[in-house]
C-alpha positions as CSV (number, residue, x, y, z in Angstrom):
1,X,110.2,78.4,90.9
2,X,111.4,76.6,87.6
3,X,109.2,78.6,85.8
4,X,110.3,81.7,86.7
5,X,112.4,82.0,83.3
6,X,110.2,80.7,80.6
7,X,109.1,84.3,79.3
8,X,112.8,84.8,79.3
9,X,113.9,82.1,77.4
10,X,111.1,82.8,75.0
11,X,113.2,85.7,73.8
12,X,115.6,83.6,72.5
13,X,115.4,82.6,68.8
14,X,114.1,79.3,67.7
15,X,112.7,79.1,71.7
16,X,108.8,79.5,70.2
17,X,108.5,76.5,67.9
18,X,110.1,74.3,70.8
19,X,107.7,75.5,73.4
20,X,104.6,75.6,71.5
21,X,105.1,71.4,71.7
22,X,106.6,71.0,75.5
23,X,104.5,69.8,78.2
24,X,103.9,73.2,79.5
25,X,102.1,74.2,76.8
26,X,100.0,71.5,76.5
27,X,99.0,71.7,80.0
28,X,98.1,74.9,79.9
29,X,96.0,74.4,76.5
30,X,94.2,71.9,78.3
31,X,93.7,74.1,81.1
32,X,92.0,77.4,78.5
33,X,89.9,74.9,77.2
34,X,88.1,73.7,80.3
35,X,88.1,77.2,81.4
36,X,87.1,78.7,77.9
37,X,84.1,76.4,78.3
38,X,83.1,77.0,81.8
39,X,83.2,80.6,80.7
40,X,81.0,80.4,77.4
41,X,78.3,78.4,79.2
42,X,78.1,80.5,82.4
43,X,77.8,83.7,80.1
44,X,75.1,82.4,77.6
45,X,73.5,81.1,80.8
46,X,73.4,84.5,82.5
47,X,73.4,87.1,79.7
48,X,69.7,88.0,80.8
49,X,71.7,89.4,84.2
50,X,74.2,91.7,84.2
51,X,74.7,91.5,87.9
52,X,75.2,87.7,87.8
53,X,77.7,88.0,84.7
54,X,79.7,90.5,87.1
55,X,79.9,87.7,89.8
56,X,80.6,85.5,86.8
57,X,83.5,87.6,85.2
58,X,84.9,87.7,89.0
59,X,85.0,84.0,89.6
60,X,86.6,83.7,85.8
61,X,89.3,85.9,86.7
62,X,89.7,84.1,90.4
63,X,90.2,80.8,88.7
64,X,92.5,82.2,86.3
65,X,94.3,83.9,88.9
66,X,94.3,80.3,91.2
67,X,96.1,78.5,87.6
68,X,98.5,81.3,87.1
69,X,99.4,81.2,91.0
70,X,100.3,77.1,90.6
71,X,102.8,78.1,88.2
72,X,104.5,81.0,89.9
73,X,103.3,81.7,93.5
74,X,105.2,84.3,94.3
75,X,103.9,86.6,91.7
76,X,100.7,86.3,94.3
77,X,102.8,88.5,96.8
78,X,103.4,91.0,94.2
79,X,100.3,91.3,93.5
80,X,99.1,91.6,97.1
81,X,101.0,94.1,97.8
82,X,100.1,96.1,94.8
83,X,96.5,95.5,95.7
84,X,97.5,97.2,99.1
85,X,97.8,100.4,97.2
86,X,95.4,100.2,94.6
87,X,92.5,98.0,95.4
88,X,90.3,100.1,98.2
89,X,87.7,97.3,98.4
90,X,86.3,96.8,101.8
91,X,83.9,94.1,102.2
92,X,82.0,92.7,105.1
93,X,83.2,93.3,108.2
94,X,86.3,95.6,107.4
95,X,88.1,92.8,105.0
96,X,89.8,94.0,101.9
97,X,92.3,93.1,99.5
98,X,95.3,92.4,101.9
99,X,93.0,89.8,104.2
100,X,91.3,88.2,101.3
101,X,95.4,88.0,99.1
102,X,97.1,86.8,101.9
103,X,94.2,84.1,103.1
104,X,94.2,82.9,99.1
105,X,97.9,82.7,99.0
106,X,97.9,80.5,101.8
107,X,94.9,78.0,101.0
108,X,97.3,78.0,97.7
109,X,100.4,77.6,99.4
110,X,99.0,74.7,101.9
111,X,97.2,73.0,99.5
112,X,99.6,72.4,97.0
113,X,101.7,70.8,99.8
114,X,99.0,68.6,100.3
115,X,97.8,67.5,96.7
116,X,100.7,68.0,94.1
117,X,104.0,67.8,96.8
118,X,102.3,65.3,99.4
119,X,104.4,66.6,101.9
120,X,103.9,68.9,104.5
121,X,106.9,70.9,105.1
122,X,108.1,74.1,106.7
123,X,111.3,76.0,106.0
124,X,112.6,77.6,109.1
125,X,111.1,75.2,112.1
126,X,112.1,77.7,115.1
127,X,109.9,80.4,113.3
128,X,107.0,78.5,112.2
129,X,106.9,77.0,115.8
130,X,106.9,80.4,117.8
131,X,104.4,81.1,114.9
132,X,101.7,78.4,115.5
133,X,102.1,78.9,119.4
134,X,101.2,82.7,118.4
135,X,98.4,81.5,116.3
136,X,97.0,79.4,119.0
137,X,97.6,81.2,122.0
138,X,95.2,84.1,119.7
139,X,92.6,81.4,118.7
140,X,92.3,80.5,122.2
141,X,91.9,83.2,123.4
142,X,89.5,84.7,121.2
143,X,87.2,81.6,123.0
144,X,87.8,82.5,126.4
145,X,87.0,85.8,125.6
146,X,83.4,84.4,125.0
147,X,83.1,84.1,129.0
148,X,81.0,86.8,130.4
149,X,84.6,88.9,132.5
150,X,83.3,91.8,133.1
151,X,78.8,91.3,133.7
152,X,77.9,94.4,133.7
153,X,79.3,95.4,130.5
154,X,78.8,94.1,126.8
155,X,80.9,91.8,125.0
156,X,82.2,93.3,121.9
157,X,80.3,92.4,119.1
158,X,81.6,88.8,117.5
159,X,82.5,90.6,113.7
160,X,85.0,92.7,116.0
161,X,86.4,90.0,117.6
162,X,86.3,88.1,114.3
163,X,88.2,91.0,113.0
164,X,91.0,91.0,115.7
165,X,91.7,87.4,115.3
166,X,91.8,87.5,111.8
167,X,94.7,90.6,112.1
168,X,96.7,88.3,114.6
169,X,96.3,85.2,112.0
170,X,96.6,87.3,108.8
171,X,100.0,88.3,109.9
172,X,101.6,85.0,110.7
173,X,100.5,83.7,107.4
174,X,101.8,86.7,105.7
175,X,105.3,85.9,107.2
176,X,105.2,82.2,106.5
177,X,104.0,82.6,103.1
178,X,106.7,84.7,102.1
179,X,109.5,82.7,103.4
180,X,107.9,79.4,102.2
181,X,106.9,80.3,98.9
182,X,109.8,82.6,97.3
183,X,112.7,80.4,96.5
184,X,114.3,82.8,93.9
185,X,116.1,85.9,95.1
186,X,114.8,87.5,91.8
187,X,111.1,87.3,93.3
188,X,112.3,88.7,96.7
189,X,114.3,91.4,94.6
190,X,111.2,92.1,92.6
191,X,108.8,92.3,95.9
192,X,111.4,95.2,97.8
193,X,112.0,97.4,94.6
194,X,108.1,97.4,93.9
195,X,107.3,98.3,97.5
196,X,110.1,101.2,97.0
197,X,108.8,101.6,93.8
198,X,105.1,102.2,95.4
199,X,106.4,104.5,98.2
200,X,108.7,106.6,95.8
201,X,105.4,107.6,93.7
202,X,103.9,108.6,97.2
203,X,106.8,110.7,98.0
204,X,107.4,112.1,94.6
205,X,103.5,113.2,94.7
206,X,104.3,115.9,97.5
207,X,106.0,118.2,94.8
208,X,105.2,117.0,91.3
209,X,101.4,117.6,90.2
210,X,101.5,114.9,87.7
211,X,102.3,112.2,90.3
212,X,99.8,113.7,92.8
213,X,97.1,113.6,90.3
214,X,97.6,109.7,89.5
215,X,97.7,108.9,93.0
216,X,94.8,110.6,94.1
217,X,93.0,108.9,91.0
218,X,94.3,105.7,91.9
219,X,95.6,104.8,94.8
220,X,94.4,104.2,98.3
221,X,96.0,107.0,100.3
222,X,95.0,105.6,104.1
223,X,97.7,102.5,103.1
224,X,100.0,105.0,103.6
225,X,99.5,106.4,107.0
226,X,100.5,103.8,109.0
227,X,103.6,104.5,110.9
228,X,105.4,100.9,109.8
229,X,104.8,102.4,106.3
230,X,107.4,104.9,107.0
231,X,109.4,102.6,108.9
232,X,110.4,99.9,106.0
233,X,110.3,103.2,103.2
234,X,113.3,104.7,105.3
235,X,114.8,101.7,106.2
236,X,114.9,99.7,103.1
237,X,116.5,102.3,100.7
238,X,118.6,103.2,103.3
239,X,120.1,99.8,104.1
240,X,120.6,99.0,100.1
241,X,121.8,102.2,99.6
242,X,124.8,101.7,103.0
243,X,125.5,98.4,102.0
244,X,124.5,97.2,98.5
245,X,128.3,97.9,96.7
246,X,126.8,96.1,93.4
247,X,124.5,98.9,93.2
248,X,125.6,101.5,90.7
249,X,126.6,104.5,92.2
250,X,123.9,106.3,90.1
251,X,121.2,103.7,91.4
252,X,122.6,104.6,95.5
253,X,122.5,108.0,95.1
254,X,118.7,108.2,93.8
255,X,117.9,105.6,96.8
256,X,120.1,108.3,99.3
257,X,118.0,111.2,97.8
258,X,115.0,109.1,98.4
259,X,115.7,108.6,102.0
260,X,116.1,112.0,102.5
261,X,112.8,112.9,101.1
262,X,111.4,110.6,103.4
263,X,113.2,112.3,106.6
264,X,111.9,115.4,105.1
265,X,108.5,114.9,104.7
266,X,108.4,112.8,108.4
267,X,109.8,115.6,110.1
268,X,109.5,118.8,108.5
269,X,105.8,117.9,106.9
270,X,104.4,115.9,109.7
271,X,106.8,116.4,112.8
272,X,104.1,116.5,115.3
273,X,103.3,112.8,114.7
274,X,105.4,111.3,116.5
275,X,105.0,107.7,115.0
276,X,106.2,108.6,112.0
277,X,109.4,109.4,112.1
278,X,111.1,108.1,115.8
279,X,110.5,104.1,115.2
280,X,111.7,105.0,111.4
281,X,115.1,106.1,112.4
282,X,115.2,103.8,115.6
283,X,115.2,101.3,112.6
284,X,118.4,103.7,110.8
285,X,120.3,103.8,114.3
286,X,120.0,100.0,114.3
287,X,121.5,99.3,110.8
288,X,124.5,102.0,111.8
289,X,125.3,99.9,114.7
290,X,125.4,96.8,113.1
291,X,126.8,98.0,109.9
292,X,129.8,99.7,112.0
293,X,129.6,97.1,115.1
294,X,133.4,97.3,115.8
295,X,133.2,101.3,116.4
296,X,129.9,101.0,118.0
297,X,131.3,101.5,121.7
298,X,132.0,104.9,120.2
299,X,129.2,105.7,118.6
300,X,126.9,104.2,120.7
301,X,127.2,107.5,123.5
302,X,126.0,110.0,120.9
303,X,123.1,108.5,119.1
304,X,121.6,107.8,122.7
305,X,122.2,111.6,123.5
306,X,120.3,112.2,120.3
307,X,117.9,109.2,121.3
308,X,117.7,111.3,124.5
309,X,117.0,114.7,123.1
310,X,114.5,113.3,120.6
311,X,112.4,111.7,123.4
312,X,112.4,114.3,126.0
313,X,111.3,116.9,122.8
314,X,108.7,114.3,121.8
315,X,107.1,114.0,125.4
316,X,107.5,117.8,126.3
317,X,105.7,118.6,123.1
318,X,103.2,116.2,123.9
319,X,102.2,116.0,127.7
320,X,98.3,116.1,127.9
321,X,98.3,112.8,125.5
322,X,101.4,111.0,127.5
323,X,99.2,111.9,131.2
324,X,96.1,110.4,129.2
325,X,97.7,107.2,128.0
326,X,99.5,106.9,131.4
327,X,96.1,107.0,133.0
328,X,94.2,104.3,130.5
329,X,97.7,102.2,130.8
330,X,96.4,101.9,134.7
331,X,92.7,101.1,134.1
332,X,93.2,98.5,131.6
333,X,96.1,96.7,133.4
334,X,93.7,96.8,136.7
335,X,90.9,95.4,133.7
336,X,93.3,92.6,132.6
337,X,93.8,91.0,136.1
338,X,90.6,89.1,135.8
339,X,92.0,86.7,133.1
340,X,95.9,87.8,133.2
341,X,97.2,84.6,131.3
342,X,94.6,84.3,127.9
343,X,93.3,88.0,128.3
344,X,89.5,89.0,127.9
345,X,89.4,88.0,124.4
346,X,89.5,90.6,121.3
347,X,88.2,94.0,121.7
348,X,86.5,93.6,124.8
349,X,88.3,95.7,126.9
350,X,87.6,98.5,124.7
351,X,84.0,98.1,125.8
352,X,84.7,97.5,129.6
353,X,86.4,100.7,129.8
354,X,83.6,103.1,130.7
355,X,83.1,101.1,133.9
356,X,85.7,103.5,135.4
357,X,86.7,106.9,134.8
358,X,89.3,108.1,133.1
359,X,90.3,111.9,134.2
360,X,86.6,112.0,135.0
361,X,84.9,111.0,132.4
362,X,83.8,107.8,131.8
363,X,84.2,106.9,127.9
364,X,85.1,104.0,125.9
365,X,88.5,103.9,125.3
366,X,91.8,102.1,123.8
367,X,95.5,101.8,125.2
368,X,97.5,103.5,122.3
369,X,100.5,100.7,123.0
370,X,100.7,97.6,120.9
371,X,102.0,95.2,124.2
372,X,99.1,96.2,126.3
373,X,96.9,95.8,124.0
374,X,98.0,92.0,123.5
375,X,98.1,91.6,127.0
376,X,94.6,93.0,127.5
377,X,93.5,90.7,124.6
378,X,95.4,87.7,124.6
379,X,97.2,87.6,128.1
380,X,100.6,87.3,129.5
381,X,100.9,84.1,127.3
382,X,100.2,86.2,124.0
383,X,102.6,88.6,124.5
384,X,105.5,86.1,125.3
385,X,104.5,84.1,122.1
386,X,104.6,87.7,120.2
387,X,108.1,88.4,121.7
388,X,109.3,84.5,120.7
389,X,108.5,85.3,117.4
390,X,110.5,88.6,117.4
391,X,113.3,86.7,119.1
392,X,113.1,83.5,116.8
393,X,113.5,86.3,113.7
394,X,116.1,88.5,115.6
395,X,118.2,85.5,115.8
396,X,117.5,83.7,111.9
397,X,118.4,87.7,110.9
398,X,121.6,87.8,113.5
399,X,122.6,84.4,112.3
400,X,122.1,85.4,108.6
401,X,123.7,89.6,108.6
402,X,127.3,88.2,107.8
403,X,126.9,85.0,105.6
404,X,125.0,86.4,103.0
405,X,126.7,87.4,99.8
406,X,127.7,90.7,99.0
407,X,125.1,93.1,97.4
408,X,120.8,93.0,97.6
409,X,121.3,90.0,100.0
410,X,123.3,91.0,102.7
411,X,121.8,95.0,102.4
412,X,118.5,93.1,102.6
413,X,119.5,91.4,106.2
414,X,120.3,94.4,107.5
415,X,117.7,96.2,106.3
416,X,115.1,93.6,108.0
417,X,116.9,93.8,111.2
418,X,116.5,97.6,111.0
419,X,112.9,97.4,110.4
420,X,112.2,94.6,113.5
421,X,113.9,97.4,115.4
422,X,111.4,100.1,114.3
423,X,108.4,98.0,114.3
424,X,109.5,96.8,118.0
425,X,109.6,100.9,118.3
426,X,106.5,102.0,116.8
427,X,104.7,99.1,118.9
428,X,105.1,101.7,121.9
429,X,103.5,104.3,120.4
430,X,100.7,102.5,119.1
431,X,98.9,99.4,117.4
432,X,100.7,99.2,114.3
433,X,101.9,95.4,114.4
434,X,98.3,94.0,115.3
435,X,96.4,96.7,114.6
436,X,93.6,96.8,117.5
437,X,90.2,97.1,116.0
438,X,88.3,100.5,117.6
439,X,92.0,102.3,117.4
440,X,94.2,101.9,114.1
441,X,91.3,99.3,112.5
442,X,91.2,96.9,110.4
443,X,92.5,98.9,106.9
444,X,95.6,99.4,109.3
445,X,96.9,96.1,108.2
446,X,97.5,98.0,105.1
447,X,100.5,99.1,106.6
448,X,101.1,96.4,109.6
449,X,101.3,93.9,106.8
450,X,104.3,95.3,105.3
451,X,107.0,94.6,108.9
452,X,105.0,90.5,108.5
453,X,106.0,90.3,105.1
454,X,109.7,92.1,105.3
455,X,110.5,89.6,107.8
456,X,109.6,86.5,106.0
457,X,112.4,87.5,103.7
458,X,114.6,86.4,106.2
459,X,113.1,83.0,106.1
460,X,113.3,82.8,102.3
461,X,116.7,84.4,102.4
462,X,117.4,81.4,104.3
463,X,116.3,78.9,101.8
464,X,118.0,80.1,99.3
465,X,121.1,80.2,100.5
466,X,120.7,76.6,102.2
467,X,119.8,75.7,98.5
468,X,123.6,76.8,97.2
469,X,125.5,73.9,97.3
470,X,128.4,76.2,98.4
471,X,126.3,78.1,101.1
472,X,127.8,79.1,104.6
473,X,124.6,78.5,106.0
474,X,125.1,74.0,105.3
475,X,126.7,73.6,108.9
476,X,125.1,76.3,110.9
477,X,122.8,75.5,113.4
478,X,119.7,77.1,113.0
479,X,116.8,75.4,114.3
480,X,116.7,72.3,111.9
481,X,117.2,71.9,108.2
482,X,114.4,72.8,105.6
483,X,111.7,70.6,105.6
C-alpha cells in the first residue's frame, strides 16, 4: 500500500513539479494513452449504436476501475461495500454488486500474486486452511448433490444450486480478501467508519425527512434487513466507543448515542423480530465480558438471568413458529440421513420437503437455522469445516484482544469477537451467514457479507502488526508466519 499517500504528499508545496516526472506518472500516462485510444476507436466504431456504446462506456470504466485497483486494492473493498447500499443491480441468476465486487477483487488479488509478485502467498495459514477445506467440502458437495437422493422428487434447478455455491464461496473470498489485501490500518479504519457511516444515515432516516428522502432515492433498503446488519451496526460503535480511549470524548459520545438509536429502533420499532435485536446484543454481552474478564464471575450470573428472561419472552411470544420449525427441524434431519457426510447438495432439500407432511400439509419448505441448513446441504463434514473456521478466527481474535495497541486497534478486536458471537447467534435463528437460497436469498448476502468481511480484519490486523518491527505478535505462535 505504498501508494496509499501520494494524494497526500501532493499537498505539499513543490510536490507537483517532482511528481509530474517520477515513474508513477509516467506509468500511468502510458496507461491513459492506450486506454484513451481503445476508447476513441470503440466509440467512432459504435456511434451508430447507443446500446453497444453503453456496453462500451461499461467496459471503459471496468478497465479503469481494474488499473486504479493495481495501485490501491483496498479502495476495491470500499467500494464494494458502498455498492452494497447503493448499486441494486441484480443480474442473471440473483448476482449483483456484492458477488460480481468480491469475485473481481479476488481474480485481482490472485492474479497479481501470480504475474507482478510471482509468489503465491497467504497471510494467516490456519485461516486460509480451514477456509479451502470449507471451500471444497462446498464444491464437493454441490457435485454429489447431482445424484438422484430422493427419485421421486426434482432436483433443484442448477442456477439455484449455482447460487448456493456461489454464497458459500463468495464468503470465504470476502474474508481472505480483506485480510490479504489491506496492509495499512488507515484502509481498515476507512472500511469500519464508512460501514458506520452507511448505517448511521439508515438510522438517522427514521426521524429526519431530509435523510429519509435521500435514502429512499438512493439507496437499496433490503441491504438493510438482514439481521447481521444489525449485529456489526451495534456492535462496532459500541466496541470503539467502550474501548477506543484515543477517541475524543465528543466523537464516543455521538457513537454511544448511536448505539442507542440502534437498541431503540431493534426493540422498540421492530421488537417482534426476534433476529434483530437478540444476536445483536448476544454480540454486546460478549465484548462486556471480555472487556471486564476479571469481574466476569460476577457479572456473568446476571446477564444469563437477562439471557434467560429474554429467551423465555422471545419463545412465549412466538410459539406457533418455534412448534413449526421444531417440526421441519425433524423432517429434514430424517431427509439428510440419506447422504449424512456431503449432504444432498444445494437447495435440494427444499424441494424434497413436500414428500412428507409437515402439520398436515404437505408444502415445500426451509429449516429457518443456519447449521441445519449446512448439514442438509453440505453434510456433517460442512458444518465441521464451518465451525473450524469460526474456531480458527475465535482463536487469531483471542490471540490478538490484548496485544494490539491502544485505540481503533484493540476496540476493533473486540468489536470482531463481539460480532463472531452474534453472527454465531443469529445463525440459530436463521440463514444469515450462508444465506440459503428459497429462504433469506441470494440479495441476503447483502447483509451476510458484512460478518465475512469484519472478520478478515482480524487477519489484516495481524499483518500489520507482524509488520512493526516492535510488534508483540514476532514470537507468538499463531499458525505460521506470513507468507
Amino acid at each position: 500500500m505504498k501508494n496509499f499517500g501520494i494524494m497526500s504528499q501532493l499537498l505539499q508545496p513543490g510536490k507537483w513539479r517532482e511528481f509530474l516526472h517520477s515513474p508513477t506518472m509516467n506509468k500511468w500516462l502510458r496507461w491513459g494513452i492506450v486506454v484513451g485510444v481503445l476508447i476513441i476507436s470503440m466509440m467512432l466504431a459504435l456511434l451508430d449504436s447507443l446500446d453497444h456504446l453503453q456496453l462500451v462506456l461499461i467496459g471503459v470504466v471496468g478497465i479503469l476501475g481494474a488499473i486504479t485497483l493495481t495501485q490501491w486494492p483496498a479502495l476495491g473493498l470500499l467500494a464494494i461495500l458502498i455498492g452494497t447500499y447503493f448499486v441494486g443491480y441484480t443480474g442473471p441468476g440473483g448476482v449483483n454488486a456484492v458477488i460480481l465486487g468480491v469475485a473481481g477483487m479476488a481474480v485481482l488479488w490472485f492474479a497479481d500474486m501470480v504475474i507482478r509478485q510471482r509468489n503465491i502467498h497467504f497471510v494467516h495459514p490456519r485461516t486460509t486452511t480451514a477456509l479451502l477445506f470449507f471451500s471444497l467440502s462446498a464444491v464437493l458437495s454441490f457435485f454429489i448433490g447431482q445424484l438422484p437422493w430422493q427419485p421421486l422428487a426434482n432436483h433443484a434447478p442448477l442456477t439455484a444450486q449455482l447460487g448456493g455455491l456461489t454464497i458459500f464461496l463468495i464468503s470465504a473470498m470476502a474474508f481472505m480478501i480483506q485480510g490479504n489485501v489491506i496492509t495499512d490500518l488507515r484502509w481498515l479504519k476507512a472500511f469500519t467508519w464508512l460501514f458506520v457511516g452507511i448505517g448511521a444515515l439508515y438510522i438517522a432516516a427514521r426521524w429526519v425527512p431530509g435523510v429519509a428522502l435521500f435514502m429512499r432515492s438512493y439507496a437499496h433498503l433490503s441491504a438493510f434487513n438482514g439481521s447481521l446488519f444489525w449485529v456489526w451496526m451495534l456492535v462496532i460503535p459500541f466496541s470503539q466507543a467502550l474501548i477506543n480511549n484515543q477517541l475524543h470524548t465528543i466523537k464516543r459520545i455521538i457513537l454511544a448515542l448511536l448505539v442507542v438509536g440502534v437498541l431503540y429502533i431493534a426493540i422498540f420499532h421492530a421488537g417482534d423480530w426476534k433476529s434483530g435485536y437478540i444476536p445483536p446484543l448476544a454480540g454486546v454481552v460478549v465484548i462486556i465480558l471480555m472487556k471486564y474478564r476479571q469481574r466476569a464471575i460476577w457479572l456473568t450470573p446476571f446477564l444469563l438471568v437477562g439471557a434467560w428472561f429474554m429467551m423465555e419472552e422471545a419463545i412465549s411470544s412466538d410459539q406457533y413458529s418455534v412448534m413449526t420449525r421444531l417440526e421441519a427441524w425433524k423432517i429434514i434431519i430424517t431427509m439428510s440421513v440419506v447422504s449424512p457426510l456431503f449432504g444432498m447438495g444445494f437447495s435440494n432439500y427444499y424441494l424434497y420437503t413436500p414428500l412428507q407432511d409437515i402439520l398436515g400439509w404437505r408444502v415445500n419448505f426451509s429449516s429457518h437455522n443456519q447449521y441445519l441448513d449446512i448439514v442438509a446441504q453440505t453434510g456433517l463434514i460442512g458444518l465441521i469445516c464451518f465451525f473450524w473456521v469460526c474456531w480458527e478466527i475465535a482463536r487469531l481474535g483471542w490471540s490478538l484482544i490484548d496485544r494490539v495497541p491502544e485505540g481503533f486497534e484493540r476496540a476493533y478486536v473486540y468489536g470482531a469477537m463481539g460480532g463472531l458471537a452474534g453472527t454465531l447467534v443469529a445463525g440459530l435463528f436463521v440463514d444469515w451467514i450462508l444465506p440459503f437460497v428459497y429462504n433469506v436469498g441470494i440479495d441476503g448476502i447483502r447483509a451476510s457479507i458484512l460478518s465475512w468481511f469484519f472478520l478478515g480484519g482480524l487477519v489484516a490486523i495481524y499483518q500489520i502488526m507482524k509488520q512493526q518491527p516492535r510488534s508483540s505478535l514476532s514470537d507468538l505462535e499463531m499458525g505460521g508466519n506470513n507468507g
